[in-house]
N, CA, C and O atoms as a MOPAC input file, in Angstrom:
PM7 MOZYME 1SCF
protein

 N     40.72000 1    -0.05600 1    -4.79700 1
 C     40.52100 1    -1.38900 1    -5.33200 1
 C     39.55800 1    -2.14800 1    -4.41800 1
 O     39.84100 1    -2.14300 1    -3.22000 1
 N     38.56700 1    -2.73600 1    -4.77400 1
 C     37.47500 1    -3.24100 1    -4.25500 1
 C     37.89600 1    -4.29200 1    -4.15700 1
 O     38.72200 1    -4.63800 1    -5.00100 1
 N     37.45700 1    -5.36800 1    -2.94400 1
 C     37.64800 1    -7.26200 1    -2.78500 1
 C     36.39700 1    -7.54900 1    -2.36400 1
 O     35.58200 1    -6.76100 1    -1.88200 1
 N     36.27600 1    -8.70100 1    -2.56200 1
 C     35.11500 1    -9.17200 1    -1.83400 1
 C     35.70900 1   -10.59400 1    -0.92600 1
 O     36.51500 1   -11.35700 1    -1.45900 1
 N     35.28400 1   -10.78800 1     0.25600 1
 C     35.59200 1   -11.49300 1     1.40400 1
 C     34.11800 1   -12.30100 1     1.69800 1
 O     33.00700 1   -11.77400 1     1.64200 1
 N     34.30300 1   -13.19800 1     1.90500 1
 C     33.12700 1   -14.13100 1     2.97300 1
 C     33.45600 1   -13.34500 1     4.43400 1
 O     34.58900 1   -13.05300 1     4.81800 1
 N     32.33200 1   -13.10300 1     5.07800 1
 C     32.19500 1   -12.60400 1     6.64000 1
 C     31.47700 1   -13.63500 1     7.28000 1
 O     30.25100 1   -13.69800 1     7.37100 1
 N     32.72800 1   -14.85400 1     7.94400 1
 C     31.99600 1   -15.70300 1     8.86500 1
 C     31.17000 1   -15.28500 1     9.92200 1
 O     30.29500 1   -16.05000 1    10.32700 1
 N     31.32400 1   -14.19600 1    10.41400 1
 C     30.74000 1   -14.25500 1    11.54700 1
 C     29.38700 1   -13.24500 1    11.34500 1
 O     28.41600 1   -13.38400 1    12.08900 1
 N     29.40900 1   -12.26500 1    10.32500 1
 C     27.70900 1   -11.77100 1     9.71700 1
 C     27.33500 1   -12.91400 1     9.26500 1
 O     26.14900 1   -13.16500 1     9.47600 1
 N     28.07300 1   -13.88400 1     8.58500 1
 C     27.10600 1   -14.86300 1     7.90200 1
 C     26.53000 1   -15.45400 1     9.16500 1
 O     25.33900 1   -15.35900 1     9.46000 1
 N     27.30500 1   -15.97800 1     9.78600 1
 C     26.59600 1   -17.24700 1    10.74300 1
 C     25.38800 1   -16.36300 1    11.20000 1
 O     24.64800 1   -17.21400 1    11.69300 1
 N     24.69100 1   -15.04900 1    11.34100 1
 C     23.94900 1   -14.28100 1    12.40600 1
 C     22.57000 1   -14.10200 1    11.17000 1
 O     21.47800 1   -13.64800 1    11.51400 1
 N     22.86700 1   -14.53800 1     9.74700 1
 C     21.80900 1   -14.12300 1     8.72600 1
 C     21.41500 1   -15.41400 1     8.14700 1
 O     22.30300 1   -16.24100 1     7.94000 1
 N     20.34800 1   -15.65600 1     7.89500 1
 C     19.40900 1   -16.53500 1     6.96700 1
 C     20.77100 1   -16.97900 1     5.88200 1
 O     21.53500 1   -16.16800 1     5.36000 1
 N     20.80600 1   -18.08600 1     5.76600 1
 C     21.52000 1   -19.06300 1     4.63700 1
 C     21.36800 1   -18.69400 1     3.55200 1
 O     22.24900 1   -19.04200 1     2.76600 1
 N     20.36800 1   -17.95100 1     3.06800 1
 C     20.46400 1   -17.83800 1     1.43900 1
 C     21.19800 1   -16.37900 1     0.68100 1
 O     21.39200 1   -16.15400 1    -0.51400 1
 N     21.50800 1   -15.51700 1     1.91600 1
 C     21.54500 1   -14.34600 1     1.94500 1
 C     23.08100 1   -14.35400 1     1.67700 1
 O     23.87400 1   -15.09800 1     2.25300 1
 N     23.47900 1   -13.18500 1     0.47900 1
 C     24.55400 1   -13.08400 1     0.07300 1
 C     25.31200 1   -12.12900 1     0.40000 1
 O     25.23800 1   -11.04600 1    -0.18100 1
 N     26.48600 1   -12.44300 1     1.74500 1
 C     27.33600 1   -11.56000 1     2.63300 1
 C     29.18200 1   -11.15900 1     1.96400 1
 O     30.25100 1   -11.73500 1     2.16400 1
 N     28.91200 1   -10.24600 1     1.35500 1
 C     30.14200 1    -9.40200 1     0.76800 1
 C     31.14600 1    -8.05200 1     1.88100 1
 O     30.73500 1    -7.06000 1     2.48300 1
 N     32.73700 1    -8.72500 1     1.72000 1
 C     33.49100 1    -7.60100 1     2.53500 1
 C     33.48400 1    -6.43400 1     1.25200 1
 O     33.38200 1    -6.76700 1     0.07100 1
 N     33.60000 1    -5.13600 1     1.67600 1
 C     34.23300 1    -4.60100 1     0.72500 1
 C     34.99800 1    -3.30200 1     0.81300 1
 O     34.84700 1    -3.16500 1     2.02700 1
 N     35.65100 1    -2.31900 1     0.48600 1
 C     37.02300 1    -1.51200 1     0.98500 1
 C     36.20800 1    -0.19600 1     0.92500 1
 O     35.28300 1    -0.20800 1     0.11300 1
 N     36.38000 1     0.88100 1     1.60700 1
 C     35.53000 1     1.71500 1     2.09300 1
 C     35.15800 1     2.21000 1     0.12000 1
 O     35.85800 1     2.07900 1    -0.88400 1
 N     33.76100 1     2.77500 1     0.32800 1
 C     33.01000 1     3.78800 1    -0.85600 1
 C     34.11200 1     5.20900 1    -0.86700 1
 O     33.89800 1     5.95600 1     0.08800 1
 N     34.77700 1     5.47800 1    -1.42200 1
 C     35.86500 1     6.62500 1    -1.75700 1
 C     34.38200 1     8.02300 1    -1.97500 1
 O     34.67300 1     9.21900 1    -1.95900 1
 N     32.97600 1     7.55900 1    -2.15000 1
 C     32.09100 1     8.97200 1    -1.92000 1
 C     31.08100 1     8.70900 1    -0.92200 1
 O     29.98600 1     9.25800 1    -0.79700 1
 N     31.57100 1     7.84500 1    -0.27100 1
 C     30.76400 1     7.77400 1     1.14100 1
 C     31.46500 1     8.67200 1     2.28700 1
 O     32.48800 1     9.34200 1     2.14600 1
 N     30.78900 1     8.55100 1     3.29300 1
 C     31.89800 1     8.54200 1     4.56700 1
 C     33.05200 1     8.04100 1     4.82500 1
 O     33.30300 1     6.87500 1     5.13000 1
 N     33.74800 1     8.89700 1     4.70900 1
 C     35.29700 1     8.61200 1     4.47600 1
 C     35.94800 1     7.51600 1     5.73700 1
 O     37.17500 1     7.42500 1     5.78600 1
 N     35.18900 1     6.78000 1     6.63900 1
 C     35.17300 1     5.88100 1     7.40800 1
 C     34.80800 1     5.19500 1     7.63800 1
 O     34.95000 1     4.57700 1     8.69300 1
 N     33.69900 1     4.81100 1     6.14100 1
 C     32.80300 1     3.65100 1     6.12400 1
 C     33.27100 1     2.65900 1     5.39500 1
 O     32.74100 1     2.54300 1     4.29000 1
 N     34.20900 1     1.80600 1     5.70700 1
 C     34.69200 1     0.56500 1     4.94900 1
 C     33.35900 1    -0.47000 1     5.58500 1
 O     33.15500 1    -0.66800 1     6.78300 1
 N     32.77700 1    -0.88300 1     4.75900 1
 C     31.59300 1    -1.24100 1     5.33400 1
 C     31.18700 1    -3.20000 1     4.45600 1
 O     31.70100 1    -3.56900 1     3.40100 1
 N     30.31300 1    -3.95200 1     5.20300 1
 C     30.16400 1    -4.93000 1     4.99900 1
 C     28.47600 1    -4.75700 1     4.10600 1
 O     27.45900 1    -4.17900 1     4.48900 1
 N     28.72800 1    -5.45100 1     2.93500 1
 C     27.30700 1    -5.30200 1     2.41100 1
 C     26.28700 1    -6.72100 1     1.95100 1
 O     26.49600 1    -7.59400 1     1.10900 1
 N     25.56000 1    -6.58900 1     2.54400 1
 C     24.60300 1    -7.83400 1     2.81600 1
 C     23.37300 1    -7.47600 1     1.55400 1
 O     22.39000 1    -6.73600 1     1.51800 1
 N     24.08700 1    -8.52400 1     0.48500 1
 C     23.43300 1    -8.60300 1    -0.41000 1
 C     21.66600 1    -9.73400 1    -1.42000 1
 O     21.60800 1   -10.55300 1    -2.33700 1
 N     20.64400 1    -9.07400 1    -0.51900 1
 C     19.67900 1   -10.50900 1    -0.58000 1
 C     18.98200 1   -10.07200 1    -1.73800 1
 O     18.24000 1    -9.09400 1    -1.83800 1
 N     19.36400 1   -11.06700 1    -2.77000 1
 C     18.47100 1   -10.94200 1    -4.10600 1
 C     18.22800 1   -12.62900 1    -4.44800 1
 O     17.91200 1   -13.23300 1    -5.47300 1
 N     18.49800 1   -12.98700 1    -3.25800 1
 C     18.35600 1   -14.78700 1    -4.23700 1
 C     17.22500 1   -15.17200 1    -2.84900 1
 O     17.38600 1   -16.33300 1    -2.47400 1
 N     16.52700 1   -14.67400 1    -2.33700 1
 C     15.60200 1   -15.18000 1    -1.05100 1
 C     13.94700 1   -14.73600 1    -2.00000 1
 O     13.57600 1   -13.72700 1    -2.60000 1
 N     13.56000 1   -15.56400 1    -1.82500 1
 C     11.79000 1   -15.39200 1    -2.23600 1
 C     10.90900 1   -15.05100 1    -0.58200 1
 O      9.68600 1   -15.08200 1    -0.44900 1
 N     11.60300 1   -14.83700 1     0.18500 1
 C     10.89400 1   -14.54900 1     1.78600 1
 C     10.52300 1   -13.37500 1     0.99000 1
 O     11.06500 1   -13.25600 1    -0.10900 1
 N      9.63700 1   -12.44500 1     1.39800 1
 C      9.00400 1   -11.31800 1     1.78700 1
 C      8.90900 1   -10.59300 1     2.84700 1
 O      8.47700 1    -9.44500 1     2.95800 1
 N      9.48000 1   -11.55500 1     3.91000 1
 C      9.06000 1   -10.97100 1     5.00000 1
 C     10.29600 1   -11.38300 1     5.80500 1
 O     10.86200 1   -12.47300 1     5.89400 1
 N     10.58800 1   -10.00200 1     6.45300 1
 C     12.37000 1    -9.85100 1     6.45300 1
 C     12.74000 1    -9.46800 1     7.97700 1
 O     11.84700 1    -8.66000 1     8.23200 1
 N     13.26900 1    -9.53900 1     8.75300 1
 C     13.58100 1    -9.37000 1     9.96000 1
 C     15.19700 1    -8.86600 1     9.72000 1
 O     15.93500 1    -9.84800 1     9.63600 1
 N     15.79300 1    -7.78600 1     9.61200 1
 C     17.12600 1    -7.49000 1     9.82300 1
 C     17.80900 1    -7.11700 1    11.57200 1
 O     17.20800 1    -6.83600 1    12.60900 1
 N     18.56800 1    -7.19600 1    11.42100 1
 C     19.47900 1    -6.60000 1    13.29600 1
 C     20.64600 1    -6.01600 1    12.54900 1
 O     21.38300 1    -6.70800 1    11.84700 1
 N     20.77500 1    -4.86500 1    12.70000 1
 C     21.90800 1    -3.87200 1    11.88300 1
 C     23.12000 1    -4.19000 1    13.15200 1
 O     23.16700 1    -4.26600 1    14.38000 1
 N     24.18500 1    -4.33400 1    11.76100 1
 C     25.94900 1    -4.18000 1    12.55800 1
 C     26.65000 1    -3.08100 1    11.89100 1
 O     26.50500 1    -2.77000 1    10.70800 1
 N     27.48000 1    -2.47700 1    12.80700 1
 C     28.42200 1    -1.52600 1    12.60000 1
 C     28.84200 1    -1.39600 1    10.72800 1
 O     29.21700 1    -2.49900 1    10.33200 1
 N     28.84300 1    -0.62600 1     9.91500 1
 C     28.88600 1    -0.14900 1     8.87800 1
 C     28.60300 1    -1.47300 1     7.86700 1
 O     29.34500 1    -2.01500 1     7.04800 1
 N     27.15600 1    -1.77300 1     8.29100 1
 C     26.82400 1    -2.45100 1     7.64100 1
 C     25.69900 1    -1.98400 1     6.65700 1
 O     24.76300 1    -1.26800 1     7.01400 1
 N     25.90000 1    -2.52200 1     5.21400 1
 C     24.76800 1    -1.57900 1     3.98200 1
 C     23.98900 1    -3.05100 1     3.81400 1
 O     24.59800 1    -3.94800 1     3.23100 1
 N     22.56200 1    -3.31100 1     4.35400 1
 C     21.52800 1    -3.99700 1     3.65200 1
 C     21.07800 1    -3.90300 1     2.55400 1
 O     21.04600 1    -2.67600 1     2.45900 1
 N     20.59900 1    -4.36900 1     1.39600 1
 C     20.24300 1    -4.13200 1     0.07100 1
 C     19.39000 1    -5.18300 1    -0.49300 1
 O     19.99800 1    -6.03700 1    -1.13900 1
 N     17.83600 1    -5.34300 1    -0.37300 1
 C     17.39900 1    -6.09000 1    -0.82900 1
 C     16.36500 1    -5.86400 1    -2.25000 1
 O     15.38700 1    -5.11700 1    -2.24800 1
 N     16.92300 1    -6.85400 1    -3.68200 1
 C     16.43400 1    -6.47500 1    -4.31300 1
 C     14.60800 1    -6.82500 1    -4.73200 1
 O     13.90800 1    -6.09900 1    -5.43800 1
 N     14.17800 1    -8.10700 1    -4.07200 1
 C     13.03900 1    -8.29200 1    -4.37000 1
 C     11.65000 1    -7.35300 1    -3.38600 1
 O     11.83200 1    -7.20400 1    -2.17700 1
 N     10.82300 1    -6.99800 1    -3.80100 1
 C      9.82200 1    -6.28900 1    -2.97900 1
 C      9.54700 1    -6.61500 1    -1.82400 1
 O      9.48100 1    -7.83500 1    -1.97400 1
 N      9.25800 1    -6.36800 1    -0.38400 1
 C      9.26400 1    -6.53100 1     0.73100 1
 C      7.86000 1    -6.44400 1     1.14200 1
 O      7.41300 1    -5.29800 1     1.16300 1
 N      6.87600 1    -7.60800 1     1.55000 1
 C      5.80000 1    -6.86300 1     2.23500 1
 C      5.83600 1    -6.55500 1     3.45600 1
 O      5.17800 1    -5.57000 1     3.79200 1
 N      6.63500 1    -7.32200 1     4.52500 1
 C      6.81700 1    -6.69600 1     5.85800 1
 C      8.35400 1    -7.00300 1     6.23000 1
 O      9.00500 1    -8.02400 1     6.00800 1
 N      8.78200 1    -5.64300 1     6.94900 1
 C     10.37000 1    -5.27100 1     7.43600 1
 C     10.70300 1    -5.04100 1     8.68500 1
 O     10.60500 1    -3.88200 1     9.08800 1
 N     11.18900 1    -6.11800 1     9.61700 1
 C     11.08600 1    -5.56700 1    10.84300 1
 C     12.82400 1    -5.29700 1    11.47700 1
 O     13.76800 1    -6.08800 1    11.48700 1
 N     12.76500 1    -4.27900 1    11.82200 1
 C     14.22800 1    -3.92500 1    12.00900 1
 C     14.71900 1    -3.70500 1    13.84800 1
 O     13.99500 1    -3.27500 1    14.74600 1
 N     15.91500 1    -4.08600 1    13.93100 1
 C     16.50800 1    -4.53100 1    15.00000 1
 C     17.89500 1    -3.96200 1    15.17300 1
 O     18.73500 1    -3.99200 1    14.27400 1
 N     18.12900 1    -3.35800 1    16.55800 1
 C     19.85600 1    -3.00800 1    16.66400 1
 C     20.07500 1    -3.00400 1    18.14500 1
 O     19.31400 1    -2.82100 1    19.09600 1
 N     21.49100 1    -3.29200 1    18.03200 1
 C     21.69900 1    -2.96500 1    19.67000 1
 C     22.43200 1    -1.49500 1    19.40300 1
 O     22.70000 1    -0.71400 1    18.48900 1
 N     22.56700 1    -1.66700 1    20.84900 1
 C     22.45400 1    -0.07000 1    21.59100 1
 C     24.21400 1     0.31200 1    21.13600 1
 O     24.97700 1    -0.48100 1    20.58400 1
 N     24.45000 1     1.33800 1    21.43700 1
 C     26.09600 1     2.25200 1    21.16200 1
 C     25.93900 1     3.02200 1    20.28800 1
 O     24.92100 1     3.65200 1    20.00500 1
 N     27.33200 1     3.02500 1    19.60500 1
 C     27.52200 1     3.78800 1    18.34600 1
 C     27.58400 1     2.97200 1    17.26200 1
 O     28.51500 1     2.17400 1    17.14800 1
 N     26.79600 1     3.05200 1    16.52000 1
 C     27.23600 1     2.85800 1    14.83700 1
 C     26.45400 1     3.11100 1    13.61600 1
 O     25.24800 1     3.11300 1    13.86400 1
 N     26.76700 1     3.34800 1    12.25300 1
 C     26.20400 1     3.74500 1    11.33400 1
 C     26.09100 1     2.50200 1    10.29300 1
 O     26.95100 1     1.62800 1    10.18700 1
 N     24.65200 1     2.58300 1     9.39300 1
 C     24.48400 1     1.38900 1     9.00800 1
 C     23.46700 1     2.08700 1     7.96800 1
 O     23.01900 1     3.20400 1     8.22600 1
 N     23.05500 1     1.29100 1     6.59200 1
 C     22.15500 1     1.35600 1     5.70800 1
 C     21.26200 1     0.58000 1     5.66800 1
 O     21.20500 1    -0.20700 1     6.61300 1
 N     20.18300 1     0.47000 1     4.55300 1
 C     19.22500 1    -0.24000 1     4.43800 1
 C     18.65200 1     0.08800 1     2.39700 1
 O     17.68900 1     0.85000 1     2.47900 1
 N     18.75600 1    -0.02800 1     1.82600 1
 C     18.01300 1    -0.20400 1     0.14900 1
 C     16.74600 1    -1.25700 1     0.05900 1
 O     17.13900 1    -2.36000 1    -0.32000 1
 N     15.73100 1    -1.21700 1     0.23700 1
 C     14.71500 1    -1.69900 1    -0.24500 1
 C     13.39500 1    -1.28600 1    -1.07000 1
 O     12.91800 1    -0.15200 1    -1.04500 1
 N     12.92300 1    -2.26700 1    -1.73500 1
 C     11.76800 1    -1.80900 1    -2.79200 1
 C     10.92600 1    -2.47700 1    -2.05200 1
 O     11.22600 1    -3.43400 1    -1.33900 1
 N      9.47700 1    -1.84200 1    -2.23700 1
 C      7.98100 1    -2.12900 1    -1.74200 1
 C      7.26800 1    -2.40200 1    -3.37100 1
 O      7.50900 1    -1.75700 1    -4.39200 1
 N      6.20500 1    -3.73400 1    -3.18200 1
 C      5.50200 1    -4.02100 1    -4.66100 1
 C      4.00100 1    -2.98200 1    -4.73200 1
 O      3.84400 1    -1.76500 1    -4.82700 1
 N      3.36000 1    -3.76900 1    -4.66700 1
 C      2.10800 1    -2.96800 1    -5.19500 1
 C      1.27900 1    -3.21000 1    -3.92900 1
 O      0.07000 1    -3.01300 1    -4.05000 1
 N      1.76300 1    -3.63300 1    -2.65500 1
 C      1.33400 1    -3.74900 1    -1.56000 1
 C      2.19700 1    -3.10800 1    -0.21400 1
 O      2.98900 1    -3.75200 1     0.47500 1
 N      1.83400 1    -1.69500 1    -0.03500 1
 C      3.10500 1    -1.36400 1     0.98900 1
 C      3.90700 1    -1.97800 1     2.36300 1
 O      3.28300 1    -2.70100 1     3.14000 1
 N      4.71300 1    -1.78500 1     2.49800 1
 C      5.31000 1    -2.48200 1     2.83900 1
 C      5.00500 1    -2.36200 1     4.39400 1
 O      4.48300 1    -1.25500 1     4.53100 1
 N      5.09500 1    -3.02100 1     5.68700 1
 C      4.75200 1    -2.98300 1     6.51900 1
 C      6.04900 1    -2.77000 1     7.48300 1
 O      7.06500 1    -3.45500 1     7.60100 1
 N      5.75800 1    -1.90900 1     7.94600 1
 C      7.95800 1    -1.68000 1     9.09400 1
 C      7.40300 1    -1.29700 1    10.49700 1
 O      6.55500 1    -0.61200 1    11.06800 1
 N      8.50500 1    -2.24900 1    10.70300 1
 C      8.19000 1    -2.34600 1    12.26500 1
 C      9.88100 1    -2.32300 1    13.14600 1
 O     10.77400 1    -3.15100 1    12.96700 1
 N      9.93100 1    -0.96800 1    14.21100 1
 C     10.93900 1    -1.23300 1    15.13400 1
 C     10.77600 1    -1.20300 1    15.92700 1
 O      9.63100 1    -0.77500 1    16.07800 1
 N     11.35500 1    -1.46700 1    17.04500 1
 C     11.42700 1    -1.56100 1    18.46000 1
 C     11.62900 1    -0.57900 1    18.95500 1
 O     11.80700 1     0.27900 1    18.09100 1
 N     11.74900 1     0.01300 1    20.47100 1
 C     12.10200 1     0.88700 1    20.99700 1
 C     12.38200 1     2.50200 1    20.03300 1
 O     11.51700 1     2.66800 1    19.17300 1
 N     13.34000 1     3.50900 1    20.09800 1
 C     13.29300 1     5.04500 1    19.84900 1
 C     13.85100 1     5.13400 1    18.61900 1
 O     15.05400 1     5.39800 1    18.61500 1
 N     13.26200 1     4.97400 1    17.46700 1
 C     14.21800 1     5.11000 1    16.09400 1
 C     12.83500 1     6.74600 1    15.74800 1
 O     11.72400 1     7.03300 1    16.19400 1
 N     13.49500 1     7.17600 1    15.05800 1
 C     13.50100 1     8.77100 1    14.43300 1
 C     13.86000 1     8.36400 1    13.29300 1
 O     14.89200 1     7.79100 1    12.94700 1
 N     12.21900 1     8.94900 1    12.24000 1
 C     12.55100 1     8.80900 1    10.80400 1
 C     12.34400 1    10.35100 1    10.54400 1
 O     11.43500 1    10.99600 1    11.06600 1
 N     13.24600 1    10.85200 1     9.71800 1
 C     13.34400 1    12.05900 1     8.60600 1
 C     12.94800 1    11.66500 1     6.93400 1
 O     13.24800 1    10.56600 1     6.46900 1
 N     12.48500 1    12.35700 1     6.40700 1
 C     12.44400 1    12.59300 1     4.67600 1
 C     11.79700 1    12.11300 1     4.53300 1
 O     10.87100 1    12.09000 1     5.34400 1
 N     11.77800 1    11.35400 1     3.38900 1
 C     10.38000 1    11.04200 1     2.54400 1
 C     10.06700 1     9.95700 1     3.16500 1
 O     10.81300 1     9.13700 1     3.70000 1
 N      8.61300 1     9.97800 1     3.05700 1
 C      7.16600 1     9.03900 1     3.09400 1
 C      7.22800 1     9.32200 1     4.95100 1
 O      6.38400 1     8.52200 1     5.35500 1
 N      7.74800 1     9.97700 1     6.07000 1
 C      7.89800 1    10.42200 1     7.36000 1
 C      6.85200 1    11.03100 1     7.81700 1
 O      6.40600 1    11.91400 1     7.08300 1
 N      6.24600 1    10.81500 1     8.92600 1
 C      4.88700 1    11.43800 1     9.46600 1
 C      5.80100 1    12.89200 1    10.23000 1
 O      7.02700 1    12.90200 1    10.34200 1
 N      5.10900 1    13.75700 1    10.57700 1
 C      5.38200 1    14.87200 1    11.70400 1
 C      5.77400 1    14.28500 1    13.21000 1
 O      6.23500 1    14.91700 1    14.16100 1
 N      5.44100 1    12.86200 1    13.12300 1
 C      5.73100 1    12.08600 1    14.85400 1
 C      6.89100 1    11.32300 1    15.00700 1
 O      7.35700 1    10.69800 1    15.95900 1
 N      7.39200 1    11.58900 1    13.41200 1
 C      8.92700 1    10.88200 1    13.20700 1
 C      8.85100 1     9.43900 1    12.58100 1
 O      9.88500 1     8.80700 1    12.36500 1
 N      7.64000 1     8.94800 1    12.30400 1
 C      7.49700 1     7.45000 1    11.80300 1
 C      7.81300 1     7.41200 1    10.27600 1
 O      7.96000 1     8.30300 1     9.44000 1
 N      7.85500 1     6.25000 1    10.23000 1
 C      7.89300 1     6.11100 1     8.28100 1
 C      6.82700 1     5.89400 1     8.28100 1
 O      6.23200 1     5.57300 1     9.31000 1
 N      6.23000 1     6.01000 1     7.05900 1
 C      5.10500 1     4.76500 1     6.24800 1
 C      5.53300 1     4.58400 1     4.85400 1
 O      5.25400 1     5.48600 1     4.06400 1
 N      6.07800 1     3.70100 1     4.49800 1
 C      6.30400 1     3.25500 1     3.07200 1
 C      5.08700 1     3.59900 1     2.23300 1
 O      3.91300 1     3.49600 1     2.59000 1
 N      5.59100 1     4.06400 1     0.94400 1
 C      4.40900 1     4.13500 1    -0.02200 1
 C      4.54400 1     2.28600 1    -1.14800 1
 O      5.41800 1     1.41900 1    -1.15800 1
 N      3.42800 1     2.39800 1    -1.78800 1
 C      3.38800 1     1.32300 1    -2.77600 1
 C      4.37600 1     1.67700 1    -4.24000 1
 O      4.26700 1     2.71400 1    -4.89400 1
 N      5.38000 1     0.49600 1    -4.55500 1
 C      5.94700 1     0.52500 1    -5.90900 1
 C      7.07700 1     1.53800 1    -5.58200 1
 O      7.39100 1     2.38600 1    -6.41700 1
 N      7.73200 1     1.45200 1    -4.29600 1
 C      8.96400 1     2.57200 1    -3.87200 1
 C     10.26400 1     1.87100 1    -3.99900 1
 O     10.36900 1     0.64500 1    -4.02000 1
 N     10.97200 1     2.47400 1    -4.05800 1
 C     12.39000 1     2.39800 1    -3.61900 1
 C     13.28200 1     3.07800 1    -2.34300 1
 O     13.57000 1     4.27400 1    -2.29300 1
 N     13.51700 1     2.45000 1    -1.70700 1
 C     13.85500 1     3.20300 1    -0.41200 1
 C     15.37800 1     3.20000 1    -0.11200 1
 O     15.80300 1     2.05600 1     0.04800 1
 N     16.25700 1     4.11700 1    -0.00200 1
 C     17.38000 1     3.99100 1     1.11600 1
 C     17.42500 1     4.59000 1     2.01900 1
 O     17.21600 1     5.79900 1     1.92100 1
 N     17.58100 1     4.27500 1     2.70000 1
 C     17.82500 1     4.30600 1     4.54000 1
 C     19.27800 1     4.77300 1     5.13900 1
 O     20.23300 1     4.30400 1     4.52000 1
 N     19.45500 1     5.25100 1     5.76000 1
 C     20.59100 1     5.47500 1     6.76200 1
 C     20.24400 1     5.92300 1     7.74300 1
 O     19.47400 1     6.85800 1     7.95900 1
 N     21.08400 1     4.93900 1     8.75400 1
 C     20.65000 1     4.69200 1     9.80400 1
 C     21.67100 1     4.47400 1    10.42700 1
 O     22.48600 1     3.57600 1    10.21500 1
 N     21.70400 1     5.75800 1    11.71800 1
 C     22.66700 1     5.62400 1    12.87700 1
 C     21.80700 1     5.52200 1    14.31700 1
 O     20.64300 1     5.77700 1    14.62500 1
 N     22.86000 1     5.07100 1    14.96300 1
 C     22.39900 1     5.15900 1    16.88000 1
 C     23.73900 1     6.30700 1    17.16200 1
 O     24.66000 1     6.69200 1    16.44200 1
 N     23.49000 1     6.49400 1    18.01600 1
 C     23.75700 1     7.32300 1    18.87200 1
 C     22.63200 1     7.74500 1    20.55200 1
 O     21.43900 1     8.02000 1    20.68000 1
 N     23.54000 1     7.62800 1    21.34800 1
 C     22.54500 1     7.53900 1    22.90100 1
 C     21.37900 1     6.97900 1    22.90600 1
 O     20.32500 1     7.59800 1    23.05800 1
 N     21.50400 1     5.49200 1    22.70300 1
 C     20.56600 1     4.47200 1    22.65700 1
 C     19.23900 1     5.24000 1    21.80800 1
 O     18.06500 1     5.11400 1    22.15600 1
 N     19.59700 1     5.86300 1    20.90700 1
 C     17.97100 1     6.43500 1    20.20100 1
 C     18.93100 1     6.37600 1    18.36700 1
 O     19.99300 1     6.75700 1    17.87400 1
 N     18.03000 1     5.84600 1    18.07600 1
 C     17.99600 1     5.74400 1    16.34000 1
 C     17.55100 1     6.55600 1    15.15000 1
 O     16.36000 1     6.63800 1    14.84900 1
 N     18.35400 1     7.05900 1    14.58600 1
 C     18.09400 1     7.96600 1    13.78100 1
 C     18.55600 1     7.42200 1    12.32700 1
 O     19.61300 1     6.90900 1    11.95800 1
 N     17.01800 1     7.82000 1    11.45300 1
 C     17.15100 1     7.49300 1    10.14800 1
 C     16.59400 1     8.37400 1     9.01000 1
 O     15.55100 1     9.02800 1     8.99400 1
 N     17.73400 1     8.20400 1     7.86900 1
 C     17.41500 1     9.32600 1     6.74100 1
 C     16.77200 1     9.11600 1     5.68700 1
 O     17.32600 1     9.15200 1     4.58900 1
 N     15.44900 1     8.85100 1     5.84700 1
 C     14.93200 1     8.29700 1     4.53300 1
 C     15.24000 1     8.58500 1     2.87100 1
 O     15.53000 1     9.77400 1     2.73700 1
 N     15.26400 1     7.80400 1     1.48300 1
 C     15.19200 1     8.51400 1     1.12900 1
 C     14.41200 1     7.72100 1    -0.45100 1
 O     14.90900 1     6.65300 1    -0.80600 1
 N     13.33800 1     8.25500 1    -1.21900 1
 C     12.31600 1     7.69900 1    -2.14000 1
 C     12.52400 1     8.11500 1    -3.04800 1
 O     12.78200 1     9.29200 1    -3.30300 1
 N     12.43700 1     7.01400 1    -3.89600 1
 C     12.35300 1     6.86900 1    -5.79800 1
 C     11.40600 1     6.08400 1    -6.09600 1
 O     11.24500 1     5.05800 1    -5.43500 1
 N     10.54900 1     6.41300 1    -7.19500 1
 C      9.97500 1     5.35800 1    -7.82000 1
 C     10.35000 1     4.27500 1    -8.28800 1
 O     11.40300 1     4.13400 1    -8.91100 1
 N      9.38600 1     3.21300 1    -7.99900 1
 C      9.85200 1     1.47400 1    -8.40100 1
 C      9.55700 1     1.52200 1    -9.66800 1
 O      9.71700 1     0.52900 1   -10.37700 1

């Protein structure tokens, strides 16, 4: 049975317009991911700055032209869902993140393609970031 909860304390850390849902673990996820999902479909920004928390799923539905992503260091596992328009999208992280799968260079980087759909998963482990790309058409 699914609930949805206000999360004072993700909210207070995200942009005001951004719509922050509790909800009871995915029964075909990771069977330990009761996870918080940060839902932004009501923001006209484009240009997005996230900082990932512990089993937290990002999901933004409007096109993104630039994504800059942020985490602190430990353990935890976290998502990301975004679409790119007809202008690709521009991503930017900090320090040691490791991209796999689609749109991934051989040096481990992403590059978003134009008119995509993207999900992401994304863990740390020993201060280095690892993420699973993965592409559909917009």
């Amino acid at each position: 049975m699914s609930y949805h909860q206000q999360n004072p304390v993700l909210a207070a850390s995200q942009p005001p317009e951004w719509i922050i849902e509790q909800h009871n673990a995915d029964p075909l996820a990771h069977e330990n991911l009761a996870r918080t999902t940060v839902c932004v479909s009501n923001t006209t920004d484009t240009t997005v700055n996230v900082t990932f928390y512990d089993n937290t799923l990002y999901t933004f539905t409007q096109p993104l032209t630039s994504l800059t992503l942020n985490a602190d260091s430990g353990l935890w596992i976290a998502g990301l869902n975004f679409k790119t328009g007809g202008t690709a999208t521009t991503f930017t992280t900090p320090g040691t993140w490791v991209f796999n799968g689609d749109d991934c260079t051989s040096q481990k980087a992403f590059i978003p393609k134009t008119n995509a759909v993207y999900r992401v998963g994304v863990e740390s482990v020993n201060n280095k970031i690892y993420c699973d790309v993965q592409r559909s058409e917009g």
